[in-house]
C-alpha positions in Angstrom: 82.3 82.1 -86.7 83.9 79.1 -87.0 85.0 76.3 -83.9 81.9 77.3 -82.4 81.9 73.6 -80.8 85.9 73.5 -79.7 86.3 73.9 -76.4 89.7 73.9 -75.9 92.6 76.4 -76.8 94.1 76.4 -80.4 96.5 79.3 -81.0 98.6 81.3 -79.2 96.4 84.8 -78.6 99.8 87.0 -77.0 101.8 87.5 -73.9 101.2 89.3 -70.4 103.5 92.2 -70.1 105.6 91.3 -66.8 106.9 95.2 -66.3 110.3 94.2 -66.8 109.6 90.7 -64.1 110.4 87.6 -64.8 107.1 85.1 -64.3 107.9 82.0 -62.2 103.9 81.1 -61.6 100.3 82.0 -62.1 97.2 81.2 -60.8 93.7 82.6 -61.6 91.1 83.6 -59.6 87.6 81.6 -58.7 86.1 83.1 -62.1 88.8 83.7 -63.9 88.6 87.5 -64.1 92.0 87.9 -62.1 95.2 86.1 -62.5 98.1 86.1 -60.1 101.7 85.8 -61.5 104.6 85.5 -59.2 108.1 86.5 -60.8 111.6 85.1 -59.0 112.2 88.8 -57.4 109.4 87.8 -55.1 107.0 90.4 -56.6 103.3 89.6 -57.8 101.8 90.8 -60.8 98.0 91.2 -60.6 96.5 91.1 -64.5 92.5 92.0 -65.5 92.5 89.2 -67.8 89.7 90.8 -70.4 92.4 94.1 -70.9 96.0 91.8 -70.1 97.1 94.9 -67.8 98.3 95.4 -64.3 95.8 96.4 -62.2 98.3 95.6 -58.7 101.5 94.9 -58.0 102.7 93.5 -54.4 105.1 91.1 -53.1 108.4 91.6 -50.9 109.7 88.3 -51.1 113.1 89.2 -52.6 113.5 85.7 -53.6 111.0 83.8 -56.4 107.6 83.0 -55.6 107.1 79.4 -55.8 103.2 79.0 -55.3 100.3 81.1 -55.5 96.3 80.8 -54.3 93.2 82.9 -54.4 90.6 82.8 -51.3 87.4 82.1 -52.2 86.0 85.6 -52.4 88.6 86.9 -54.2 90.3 89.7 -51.3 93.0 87.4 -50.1 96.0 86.2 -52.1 98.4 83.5 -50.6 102.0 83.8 -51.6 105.0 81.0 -51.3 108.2 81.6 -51.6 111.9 80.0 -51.1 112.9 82.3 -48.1 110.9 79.5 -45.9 107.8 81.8 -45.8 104.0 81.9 -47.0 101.9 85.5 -46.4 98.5 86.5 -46.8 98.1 89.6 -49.0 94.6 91.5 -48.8 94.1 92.3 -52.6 92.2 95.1 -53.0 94.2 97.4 -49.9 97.5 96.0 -50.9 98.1 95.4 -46.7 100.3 92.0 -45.6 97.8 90.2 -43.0 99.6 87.5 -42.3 102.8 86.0 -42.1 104.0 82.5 -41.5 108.1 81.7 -41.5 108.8 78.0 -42.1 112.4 75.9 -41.4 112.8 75.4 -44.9 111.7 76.1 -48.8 107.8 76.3 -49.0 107.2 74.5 -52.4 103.1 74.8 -52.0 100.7 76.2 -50.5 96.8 76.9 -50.4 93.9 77.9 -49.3 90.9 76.0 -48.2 88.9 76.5 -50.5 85.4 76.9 -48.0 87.6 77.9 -45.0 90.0 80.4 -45.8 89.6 82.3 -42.4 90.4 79.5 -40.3 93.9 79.3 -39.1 95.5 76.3 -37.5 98.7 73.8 -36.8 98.4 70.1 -37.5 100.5 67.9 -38.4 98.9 65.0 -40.4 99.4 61.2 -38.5 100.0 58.1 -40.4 101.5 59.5 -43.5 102.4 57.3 -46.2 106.2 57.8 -47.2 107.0 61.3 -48.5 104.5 63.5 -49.2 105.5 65.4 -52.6 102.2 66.8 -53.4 99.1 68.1 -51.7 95.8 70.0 -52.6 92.4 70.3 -51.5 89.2 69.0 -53.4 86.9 71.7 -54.3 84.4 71.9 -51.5 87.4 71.7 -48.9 86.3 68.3 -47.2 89.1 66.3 -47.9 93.2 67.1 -48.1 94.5 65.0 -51.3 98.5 64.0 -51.2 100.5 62.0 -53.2 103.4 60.1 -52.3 107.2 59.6 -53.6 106.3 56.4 -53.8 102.8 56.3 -56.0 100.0 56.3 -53.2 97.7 58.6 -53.5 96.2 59.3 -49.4 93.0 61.3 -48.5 93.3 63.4 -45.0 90.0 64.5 -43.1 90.5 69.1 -43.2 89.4 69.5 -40.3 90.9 66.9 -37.9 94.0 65.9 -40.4 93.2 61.9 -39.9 93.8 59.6 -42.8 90.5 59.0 -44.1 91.9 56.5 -46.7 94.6 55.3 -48.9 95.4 53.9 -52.5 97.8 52.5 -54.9 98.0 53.6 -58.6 97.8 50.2 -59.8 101.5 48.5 -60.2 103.2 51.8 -60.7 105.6 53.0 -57.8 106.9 55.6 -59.2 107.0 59.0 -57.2 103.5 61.4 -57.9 104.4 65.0 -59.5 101.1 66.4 -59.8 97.8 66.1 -58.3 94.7 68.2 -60.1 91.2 67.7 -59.4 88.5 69.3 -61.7 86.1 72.1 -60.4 83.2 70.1 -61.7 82.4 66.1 -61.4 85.1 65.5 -59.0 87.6 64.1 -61.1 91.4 63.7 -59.9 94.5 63.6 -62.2 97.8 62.7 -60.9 101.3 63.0 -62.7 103.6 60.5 -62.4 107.3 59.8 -62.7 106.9 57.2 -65.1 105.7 60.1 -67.5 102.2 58.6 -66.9 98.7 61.1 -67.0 96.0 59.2 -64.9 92.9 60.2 -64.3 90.1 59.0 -61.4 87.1 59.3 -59.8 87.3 60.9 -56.6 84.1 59.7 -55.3 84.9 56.1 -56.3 88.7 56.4 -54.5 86.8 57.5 -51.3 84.7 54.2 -50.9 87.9 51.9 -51.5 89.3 50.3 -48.3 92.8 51.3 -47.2 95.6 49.7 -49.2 93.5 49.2 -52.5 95.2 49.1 -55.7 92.8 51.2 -58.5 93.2 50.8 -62.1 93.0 54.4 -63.7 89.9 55.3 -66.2 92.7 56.7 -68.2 96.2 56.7 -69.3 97.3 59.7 -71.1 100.9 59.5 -72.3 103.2 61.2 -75.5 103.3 57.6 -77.2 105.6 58.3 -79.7 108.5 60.8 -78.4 108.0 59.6 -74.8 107.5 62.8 -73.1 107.7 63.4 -69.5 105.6 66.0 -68.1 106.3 69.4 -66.2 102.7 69.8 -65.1 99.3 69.4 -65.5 96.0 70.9 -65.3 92.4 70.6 -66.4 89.3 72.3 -67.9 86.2 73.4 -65.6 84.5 70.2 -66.6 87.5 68.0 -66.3 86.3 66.9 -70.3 90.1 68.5 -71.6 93.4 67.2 -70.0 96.8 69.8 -70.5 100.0 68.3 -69.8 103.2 70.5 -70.1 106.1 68.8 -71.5 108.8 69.1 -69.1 111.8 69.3 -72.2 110.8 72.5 -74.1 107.6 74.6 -74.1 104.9 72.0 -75.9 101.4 71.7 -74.5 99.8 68.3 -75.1 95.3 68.3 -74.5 94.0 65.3 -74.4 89.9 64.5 -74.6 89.3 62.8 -70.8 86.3 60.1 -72.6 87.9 59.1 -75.0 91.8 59.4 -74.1 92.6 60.5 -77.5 94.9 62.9 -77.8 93.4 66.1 -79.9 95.6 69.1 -79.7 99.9 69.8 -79.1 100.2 73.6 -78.8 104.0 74.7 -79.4 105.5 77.5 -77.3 109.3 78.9 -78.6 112.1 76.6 -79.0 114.3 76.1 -76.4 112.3 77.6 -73.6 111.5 75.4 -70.6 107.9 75.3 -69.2 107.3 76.2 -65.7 103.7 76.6 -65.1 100.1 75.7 -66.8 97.0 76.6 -66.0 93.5 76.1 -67.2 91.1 79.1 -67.2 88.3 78.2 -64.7 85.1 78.9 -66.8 86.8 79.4 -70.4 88.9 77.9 -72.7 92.1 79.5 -72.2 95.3 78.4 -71.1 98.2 80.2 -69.5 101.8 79.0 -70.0 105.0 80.1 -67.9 107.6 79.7 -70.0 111.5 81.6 -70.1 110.1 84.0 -67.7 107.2 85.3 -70.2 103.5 84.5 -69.5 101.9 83.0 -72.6 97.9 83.1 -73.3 96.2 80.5 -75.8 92.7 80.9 -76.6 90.6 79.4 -79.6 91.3 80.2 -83.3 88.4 82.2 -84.0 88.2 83.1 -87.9 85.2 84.5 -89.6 83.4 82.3 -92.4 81.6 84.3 -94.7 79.7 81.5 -96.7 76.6 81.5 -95.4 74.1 84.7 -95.4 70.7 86.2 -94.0 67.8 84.9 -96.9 67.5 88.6 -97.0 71.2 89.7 -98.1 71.8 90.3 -102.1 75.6 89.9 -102.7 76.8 93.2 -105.0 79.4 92.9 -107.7 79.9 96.6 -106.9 79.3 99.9 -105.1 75.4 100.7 -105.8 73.4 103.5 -104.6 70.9 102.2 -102.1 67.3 103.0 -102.3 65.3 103.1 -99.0 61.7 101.3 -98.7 59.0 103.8 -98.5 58.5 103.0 -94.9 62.1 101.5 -93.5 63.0 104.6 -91.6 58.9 105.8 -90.6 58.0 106.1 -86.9 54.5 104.6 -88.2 54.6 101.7 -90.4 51.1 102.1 -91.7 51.6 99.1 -94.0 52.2 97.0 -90.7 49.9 95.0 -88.7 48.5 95.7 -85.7 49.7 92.6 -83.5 53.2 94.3 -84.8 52.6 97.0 -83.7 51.3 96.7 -80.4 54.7 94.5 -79.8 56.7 97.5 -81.4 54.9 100.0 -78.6 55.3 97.8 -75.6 59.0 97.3 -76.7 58.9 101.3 -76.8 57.1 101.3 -73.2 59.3 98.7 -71.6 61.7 100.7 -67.8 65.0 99.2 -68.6 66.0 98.3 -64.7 69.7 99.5 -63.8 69.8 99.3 -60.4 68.6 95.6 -59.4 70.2 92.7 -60.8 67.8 90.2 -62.4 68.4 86.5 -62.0 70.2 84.2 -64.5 71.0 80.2 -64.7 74.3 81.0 -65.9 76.9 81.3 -62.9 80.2 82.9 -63.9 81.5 80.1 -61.7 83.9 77.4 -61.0 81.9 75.5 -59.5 78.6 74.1 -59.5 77.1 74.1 -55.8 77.2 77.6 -55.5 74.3 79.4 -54.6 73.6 82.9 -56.7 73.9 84.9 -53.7 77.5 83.7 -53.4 78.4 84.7 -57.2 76.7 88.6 -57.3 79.5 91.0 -57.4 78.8 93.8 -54.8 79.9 97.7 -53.9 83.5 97.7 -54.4 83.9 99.6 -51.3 82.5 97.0 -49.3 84.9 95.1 -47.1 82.8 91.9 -47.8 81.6 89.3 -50.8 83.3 88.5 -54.0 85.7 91.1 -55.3 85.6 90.5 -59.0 87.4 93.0 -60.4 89.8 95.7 -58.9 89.1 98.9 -59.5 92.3 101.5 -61.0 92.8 105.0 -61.8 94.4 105.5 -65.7 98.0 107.2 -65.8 97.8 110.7 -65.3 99.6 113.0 -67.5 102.1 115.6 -66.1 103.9 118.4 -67.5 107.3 116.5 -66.4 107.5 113.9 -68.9 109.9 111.7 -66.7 106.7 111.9 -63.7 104.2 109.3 -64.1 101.7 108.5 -61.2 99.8 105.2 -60.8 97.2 104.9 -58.5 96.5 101.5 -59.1 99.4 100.0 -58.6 101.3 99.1 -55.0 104.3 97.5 -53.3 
């Protein structure tokens, strides 16, 4: 195959059927099996993202969904919307938990990432101008906002103090965006000054209040100028995406190097809403005109190299079998062969237990492999990985359809 070595998306790979919605945002879940799409009628498309079909449908909003976010285990969805409220949808029943009204528009909103269960009212003190943006960093320590005018504070979770403040150098121009990577701890703001900068967290944390930090990197569209829509960034926080905020263009820049590698083009004339970066793979989801877009890597097959054993043929030839090939005793073998052939033969394939692996499908990488193990789906409890559906039954009434799966 060739691009084994790309780690980034190179082609457009389809679209995710929106049943007739119209997609405002998306959001994938902590391992990227799930992904979330709200549409402006306030309803919420759930996607399988191996097969790209529904597998829920929920939402009552009435009015478009403005922010989306998974709780750590996967059974509780957040929803934000403009009529001034944010609920808390359990995923797998389809049941409203919660539901919080707010005096105006809710532009974001989130889950802790470690405390999702925890509910609370605080009001953060000493903030720094208008806050535009805010998220959490990935273990749910620390509350990262950015400022309209360029300061980028960090707020204790728990107790909502100010823990510490900076400056993005000389610029003072208002923060879009604010992304940190699932890995490393790196932190990418977006700027109105059509400026990608990227930082260490770690290293922001031990400045005093009122520092002004250079960037590692500026990433910027050099030659047309390009302000951005939004951003987001790969697992490893190696591959930058910024979404140009004139037409549907994807620029990915290399984080090391600054360099930019990749511009994926979308349809003229549509304008970009929403980006996001699969959490464990390279693929990247694009809201665009109301239609979800997925780009994956260009995977073509190069035939130029072959087994020593293959014989290229000029044309169809009748194939002889080796005296042996297809013998349940190769008496022509050895026997260290085949005493590894017979305990091969004799080995209890295990279907029950699940063996232990290195490999976490994860977003993150503190997690213990407890934490990760997908369990009975009828459990209330752990990670819900997948949600289970019931195909389209046939009826004798052709205009009679019945889907299980789905709910509203």
């Amino acid at each position: 195959m060739k691009n084994l070595g790309v780690c980034y998306p190179e082609e457009l790979d389809g679209i995710l059927d929106a049943l007739q919605g119209t997609a405002n945002c998306c959001k994938f879940n902590r391992w990227g099996s799930l992904v979330a799409v709200g549409s402006i009628d306030g309803r919420v498309f759930i996607y399988d993202v191996i097969t790209k079909g529904v597998v829920k449908t929920c939402g009552n909003h009435g009015v478009p969904i403005t922010s989306l976010s998974w709780s750590r285990n996967g059974r509780k969805l957040l929803t934000a919307s403009t009529d001034w409220s944010v609920v808390i949808w359990d995923v797998l029943e389809g049941a409203r938990l919660e539901r919080f009204v707010y005096g105006n528009a809710v532009i974001s909103a989130m889950f802790n990432p470690r405390s999702f269960f925890k509910t609370s009212q605080k009001i953060a003190n000493n903030q720094l101008g208008d806050i535009l943006v805010a998220t959490f960093d990935r273990r749910g320590k620390y509350i990262v906002t950015g400022s309209s005018k360029g300061r980028i504070a960090f707020y204790d979770s728990k107790t909502v103090n100010l823990v510490t403040h900076i400056k993005q150098g000389n610029s003072f121009h208002q923060i879009k965006n604010i992304v940190l990577s699932c890995r490393h701890d790196f932190l990418i703001t977006n700027s109105q000054d059509r400026i990608i900068r990227t930082y260490n967290m770690n290293n922001l944390l031990k400045r005093p209040p009122g520092s002004v930090v250079e960037p590692m990197q500026k990433l910027l569209d050099i030659v047309n100028r390009a302000s951005w829509k939004t951003i987001c960034v790969s697992n490893d926080g190696d591959y930058i995406c910024g979404g140009s905020a004139k037409g549907h263009s994807l620029y990915i820049w290399e984080r090391n190097s600054g360099s930019l590698i990749k511009i994926l083009h979308g349809t003229k004339g549509e304008v970009l809403h929403d980006v996001q970066w699969h959490p464990t793979r390279p693929i990247i989801l694009s809201v665009a005109h109301g239609i979800v877009s997925v780009w994956t890597q260009a995977h073509v097959e190069n035939w130029s190299a072959f087994a020593p054993d293959f014989t290229e043929l000029e044309e169809n030839t009748k194939y002889i079998e080796k005296e042996s090939e297809f013998d349940l005793e190769d008496e022509d073998a050895s026997n260290a062969e085949e005493n590894s052939v017979q305990e091969d033969d004799n080995e209890i394939i295990n279907v029950i237990e699940m063996k232990s692996s290195n490999t976490f499908y994860c977003s993150s990488d503190e997690d213990s492999e407890s934490s990760m193990r997908p369990n009975d789906l009828s459990s209330k409890t752990g990670p819900l990985w997948f949600i289970p559906i019931t195909p389209e039954s046939e009826s004798f009434d052709e205009n009679v359809s019945v889907n299980i799966g789905n709910f509203i």
